[in-house]
N, C-alpha and C positions, 0 to 999 in steps of 0.2 A: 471517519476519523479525522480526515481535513477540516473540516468545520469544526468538532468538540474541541480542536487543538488552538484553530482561530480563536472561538468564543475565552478559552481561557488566557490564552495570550492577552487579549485584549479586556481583561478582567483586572481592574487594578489592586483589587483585594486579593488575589490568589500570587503567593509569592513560591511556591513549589508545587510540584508533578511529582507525584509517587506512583510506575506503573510497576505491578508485578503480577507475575503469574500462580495456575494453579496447576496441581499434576508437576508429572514427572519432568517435563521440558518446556524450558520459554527461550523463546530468542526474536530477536530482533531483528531477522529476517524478513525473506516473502516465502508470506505461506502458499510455497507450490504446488499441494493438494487443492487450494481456493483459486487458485490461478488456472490451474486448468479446467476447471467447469466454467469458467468465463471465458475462455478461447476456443470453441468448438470449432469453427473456422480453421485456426492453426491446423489440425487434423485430418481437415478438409483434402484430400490427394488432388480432387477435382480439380481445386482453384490452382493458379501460379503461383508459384514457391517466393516471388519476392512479395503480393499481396499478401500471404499467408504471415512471410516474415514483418511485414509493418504491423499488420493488427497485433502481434507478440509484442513489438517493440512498445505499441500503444497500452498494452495490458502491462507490461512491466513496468513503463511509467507511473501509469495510473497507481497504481503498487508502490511503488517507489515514493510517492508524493505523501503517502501518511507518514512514510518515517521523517521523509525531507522535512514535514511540517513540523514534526518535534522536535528534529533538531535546532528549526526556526522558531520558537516560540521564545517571546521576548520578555521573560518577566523582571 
């Protein structure tokens, strides 16, 4: 989503962003059903709890960074 959000930013003909949803809920959150099949680690008991807690921090960015980019998109 960081990259379709750059290309349009940077798109001089495109003067508006229309995102919506379908179904019953949209929000503009992190989707934390998606967030955790990408942090298997986090759940990890094995590893140490401050390793565990960066790669979260690292997943929640990564997360974080599509919305940051829309709300950065410069039209």
């Amino acid at each position: 989503m960081v990259e379709c959000f750059e290309a349009l930013g940077s798109d001089s003909d495109i003067r508006a962003i229309v995102i919506s949803g379908r179904g019953k809920l949209f929000t503009g959150g992190l989707d934390l059903m998606a967030m955790m099949n990408d942090m298997p680690d986090f759940f990890d008991t094995s590893k140490e709890v401050a390793r565990r807690a960066k790669g979260l921090h690292k997943t929640i960015q990564d997360f974080q960074q599509s919305f940051t980019q829309i709300e950065e998109v410069d039209l």
